[in-house]
mmCIF file of the C-alpha atoms, coordinates in Angstrom:
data_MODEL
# 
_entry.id   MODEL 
# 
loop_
_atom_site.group_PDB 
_atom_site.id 
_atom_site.type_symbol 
_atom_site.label_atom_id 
_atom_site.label_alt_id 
_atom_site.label_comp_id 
_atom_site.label_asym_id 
_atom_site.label_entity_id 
_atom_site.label_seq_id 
_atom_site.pdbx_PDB_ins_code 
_atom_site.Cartn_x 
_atom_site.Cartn_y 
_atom_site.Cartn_z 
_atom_site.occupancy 
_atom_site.B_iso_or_equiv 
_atom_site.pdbx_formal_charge 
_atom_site.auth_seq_id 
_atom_site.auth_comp_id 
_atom_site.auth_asym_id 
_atom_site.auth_atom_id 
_atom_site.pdbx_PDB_model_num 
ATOM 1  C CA . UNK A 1 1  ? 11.212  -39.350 -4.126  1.00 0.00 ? 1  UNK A CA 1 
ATOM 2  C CA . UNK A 1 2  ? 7.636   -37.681 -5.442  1.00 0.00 ? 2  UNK A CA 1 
ATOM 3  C CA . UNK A 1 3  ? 6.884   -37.709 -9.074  1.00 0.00 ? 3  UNK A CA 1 
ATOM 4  C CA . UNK A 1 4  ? 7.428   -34.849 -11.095 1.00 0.00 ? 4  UNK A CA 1 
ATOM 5  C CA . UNK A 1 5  ? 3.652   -33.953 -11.687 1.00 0.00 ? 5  UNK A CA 1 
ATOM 6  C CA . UNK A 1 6  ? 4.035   -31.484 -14.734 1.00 0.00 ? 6  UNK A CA 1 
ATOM 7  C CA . UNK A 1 7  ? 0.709   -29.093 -13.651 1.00 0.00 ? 7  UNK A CA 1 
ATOM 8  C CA . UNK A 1 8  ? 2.670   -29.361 -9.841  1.00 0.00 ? 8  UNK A CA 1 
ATOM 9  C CA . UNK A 1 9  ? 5.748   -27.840 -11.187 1.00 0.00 ? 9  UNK A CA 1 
ATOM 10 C CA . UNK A 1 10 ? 3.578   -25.727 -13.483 1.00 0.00 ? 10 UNK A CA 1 
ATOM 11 C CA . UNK A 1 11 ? 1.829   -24.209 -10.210 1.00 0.00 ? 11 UNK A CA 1 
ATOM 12 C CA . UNK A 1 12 ? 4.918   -24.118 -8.674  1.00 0.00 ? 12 UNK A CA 1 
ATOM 13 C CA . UNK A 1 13 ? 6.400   -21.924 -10.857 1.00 0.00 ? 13 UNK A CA 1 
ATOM 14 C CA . UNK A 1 14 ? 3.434   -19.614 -11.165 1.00 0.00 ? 14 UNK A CA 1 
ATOM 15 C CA . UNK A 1 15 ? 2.958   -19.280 -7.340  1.00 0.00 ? 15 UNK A CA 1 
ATOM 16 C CA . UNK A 1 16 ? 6.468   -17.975 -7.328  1.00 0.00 ? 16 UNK A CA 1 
ATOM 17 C CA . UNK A 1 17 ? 6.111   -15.165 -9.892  1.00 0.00 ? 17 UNK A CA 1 
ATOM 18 C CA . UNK A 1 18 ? 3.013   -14.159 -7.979  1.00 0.00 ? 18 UNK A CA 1 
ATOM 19 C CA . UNK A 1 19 ? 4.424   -14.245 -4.904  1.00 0.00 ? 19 UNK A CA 1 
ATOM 20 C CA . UNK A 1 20 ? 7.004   -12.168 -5.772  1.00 0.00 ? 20 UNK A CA 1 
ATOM 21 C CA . UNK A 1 21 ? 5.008   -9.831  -7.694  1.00 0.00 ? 21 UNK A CA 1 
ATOM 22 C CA . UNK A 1 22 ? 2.437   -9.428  -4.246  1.00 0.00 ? 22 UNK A CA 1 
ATOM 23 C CA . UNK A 1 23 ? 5.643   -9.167  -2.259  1.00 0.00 ? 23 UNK A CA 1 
ATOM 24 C CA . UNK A 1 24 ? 6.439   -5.852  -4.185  1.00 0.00 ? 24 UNK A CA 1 
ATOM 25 C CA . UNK A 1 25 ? 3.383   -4.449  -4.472  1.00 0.00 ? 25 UNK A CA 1 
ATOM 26 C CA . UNK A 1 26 ? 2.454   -4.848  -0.797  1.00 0.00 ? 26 UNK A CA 1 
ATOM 27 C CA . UNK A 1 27 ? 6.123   -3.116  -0.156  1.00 0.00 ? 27 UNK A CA 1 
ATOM 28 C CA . UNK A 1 28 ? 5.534   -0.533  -2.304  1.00 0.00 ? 28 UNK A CA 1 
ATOM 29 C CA . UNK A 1 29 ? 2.318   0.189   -0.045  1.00 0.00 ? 29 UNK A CA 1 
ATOM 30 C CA . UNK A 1 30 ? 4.491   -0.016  3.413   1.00 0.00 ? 30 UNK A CA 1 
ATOM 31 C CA . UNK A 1 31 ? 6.678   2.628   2.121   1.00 0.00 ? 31 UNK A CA 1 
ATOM 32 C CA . UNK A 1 32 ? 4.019   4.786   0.814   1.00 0.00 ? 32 UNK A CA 1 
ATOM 33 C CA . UNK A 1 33 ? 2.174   4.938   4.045   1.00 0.00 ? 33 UNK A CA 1 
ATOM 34 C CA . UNK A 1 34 ? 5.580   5.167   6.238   1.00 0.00 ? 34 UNK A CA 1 
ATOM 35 C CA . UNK A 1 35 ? 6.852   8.200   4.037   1.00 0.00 ? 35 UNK A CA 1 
ATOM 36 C CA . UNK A 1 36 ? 3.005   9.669   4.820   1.00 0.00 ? 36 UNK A CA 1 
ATOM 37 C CA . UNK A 1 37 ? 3.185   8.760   8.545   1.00 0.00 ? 37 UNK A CA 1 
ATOM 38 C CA . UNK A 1 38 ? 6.609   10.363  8.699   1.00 0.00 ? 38 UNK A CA 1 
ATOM 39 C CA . UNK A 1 39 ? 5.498   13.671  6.923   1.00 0.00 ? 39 UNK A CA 1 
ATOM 40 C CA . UNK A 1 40 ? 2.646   13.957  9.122   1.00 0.00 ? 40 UNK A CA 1 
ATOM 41 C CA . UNK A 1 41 ? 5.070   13.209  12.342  1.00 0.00 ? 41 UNK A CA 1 
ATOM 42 C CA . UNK A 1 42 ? 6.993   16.193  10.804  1.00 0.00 ? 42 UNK A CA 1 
ATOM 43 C CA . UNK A 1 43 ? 3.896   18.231  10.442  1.00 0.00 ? 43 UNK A CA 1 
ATOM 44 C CA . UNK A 1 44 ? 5.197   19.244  6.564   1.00 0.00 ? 44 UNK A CA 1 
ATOM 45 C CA . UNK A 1 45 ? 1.789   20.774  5.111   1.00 0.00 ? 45 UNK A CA 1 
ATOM 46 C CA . UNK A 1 46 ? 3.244   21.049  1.548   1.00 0.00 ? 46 UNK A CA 1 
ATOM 47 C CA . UNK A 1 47 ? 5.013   17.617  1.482   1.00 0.00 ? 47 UNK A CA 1 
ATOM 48 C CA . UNK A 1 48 ? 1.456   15.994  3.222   1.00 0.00 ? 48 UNK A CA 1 
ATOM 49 C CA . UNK A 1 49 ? -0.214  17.714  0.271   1.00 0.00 ? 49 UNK A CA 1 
ATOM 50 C CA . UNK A 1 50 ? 1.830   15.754  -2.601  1.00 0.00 ? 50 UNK A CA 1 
ATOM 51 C CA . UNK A 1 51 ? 1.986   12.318  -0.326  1.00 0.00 ? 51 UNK A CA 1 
ATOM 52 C CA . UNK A 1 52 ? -1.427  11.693  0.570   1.00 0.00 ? 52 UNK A CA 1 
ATOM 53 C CA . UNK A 1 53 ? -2.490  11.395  -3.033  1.00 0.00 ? 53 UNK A CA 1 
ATOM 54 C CA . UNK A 1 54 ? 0.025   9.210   -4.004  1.00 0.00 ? 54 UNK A CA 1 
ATOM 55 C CA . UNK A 1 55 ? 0.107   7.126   -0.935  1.00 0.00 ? 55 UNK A CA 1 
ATOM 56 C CA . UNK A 1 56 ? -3.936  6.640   -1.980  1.00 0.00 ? 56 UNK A CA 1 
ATOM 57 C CA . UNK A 1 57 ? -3.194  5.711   -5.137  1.00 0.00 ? 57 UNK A CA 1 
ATOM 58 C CA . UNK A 1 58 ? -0.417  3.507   -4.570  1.00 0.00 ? 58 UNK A CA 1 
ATOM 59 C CA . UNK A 1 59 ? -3.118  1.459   -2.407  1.00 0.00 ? 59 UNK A CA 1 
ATOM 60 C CA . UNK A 1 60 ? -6.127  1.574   -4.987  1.00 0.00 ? 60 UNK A CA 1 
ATOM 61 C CA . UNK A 1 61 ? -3.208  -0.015  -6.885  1.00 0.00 ? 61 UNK A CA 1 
ATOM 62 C CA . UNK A 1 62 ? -2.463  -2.502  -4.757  1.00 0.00 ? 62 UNK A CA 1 
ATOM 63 C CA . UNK A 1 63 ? -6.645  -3.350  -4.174  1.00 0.00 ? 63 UNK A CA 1 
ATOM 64 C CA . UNK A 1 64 ? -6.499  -3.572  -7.865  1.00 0.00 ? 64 UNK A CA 1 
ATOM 65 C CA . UNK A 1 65 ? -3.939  -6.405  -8.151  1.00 0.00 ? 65 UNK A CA 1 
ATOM 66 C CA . UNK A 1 66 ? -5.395  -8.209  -5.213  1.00 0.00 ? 66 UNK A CA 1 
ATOM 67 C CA . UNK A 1 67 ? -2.894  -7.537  -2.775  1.00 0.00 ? 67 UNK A CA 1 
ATOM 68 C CA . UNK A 1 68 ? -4.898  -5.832  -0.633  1.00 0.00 ? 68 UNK A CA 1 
ATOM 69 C CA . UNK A 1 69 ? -8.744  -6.475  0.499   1.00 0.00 ? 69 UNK A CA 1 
ATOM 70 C CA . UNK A 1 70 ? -10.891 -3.116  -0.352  1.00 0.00 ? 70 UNK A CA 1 
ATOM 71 C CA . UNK A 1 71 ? -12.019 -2.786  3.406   1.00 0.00 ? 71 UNK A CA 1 
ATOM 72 C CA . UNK A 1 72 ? -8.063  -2.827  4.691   1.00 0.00 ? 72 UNK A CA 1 
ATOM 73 C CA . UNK A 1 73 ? -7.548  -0.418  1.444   1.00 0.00 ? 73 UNK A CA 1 
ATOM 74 C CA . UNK A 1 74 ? -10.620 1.545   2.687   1.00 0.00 ? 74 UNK A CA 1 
ATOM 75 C CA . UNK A 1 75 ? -9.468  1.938   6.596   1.00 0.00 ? 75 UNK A CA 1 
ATOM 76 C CA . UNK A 1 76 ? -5.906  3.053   5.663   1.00 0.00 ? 76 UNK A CA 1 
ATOM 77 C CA . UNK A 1 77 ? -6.989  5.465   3.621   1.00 0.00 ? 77 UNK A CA 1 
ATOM 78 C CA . UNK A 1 78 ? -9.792  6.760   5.973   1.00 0.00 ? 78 UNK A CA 1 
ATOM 79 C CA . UNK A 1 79 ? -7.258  6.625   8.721   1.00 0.00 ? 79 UNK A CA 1 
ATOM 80 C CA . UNK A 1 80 ? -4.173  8.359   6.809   1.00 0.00 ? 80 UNK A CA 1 
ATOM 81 C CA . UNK A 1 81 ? -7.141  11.291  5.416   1.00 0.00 ? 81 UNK A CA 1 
ATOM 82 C CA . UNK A 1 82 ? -8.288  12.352  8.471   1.00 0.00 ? 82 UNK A CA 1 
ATOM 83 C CA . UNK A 1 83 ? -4.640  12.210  10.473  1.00 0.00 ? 83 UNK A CA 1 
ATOM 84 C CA . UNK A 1 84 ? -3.740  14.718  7.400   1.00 0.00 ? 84 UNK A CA 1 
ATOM 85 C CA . UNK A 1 85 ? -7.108  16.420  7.501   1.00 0.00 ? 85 UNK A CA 1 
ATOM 86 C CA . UNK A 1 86 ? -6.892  17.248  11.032  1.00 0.00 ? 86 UNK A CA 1 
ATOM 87 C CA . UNK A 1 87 ? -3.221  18.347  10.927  1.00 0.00 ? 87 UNK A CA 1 
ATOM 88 C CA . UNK A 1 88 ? -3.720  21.001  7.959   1.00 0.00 ? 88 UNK A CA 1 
ATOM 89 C CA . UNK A 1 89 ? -6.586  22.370  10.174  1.00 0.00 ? 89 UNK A CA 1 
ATOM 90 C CA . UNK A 1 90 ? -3.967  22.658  12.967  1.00 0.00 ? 90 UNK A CA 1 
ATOM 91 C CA . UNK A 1 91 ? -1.976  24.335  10.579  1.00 0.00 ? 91 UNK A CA 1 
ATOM 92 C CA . UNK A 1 92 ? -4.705  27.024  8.939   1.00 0.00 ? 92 UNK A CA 1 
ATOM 93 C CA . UNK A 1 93 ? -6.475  27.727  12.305  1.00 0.00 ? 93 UNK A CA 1 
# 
């Protein structure tokens, strides 16, 4: 059996809370960007209007605890803006 190294278990128990607190945060960011997607599927102008900002700042969030790396933070949101952009265009023209 290994010793029980006390800054081992220490770490141990750290790594846990942290993974568990990345775990929901990086959730969080999933279901933020599939209620977007799903909006923009549906093509709901007033509903994409409300989401997109909170889906963006959901993921600043998430670049904020370290879940996320800016540039991935960066391309969703870049991605997710112009998909909306384009379809309220759609809409108005």
């Amino acid at each position: 059996m290994a010793k029980r190294i006390k800054s081992g278990l220490k770490r141990r128990r750290q790594d846990e809370v942290r993974r568990s607190r990345n775990r929901a945060a990086r959730t969080r960011v999933r279901n933020a960007i599939r209620e977007l997607r799903d909006a923009i599927a549906a093509g709901d102008a007033a509903e994409l209007k409300k989401l997109l900002p909170h889906t963006v700042s959901v993921i600043d969030t998430s670049v904020r605890k370290g879940v996320l790396h800016r540039n991935t933070a960066d391309r969703f949101k870049s991605r997710l803006s112009s998909q909306v952009g384009s379809l309220l265009q759609a809409k108005q023209g």
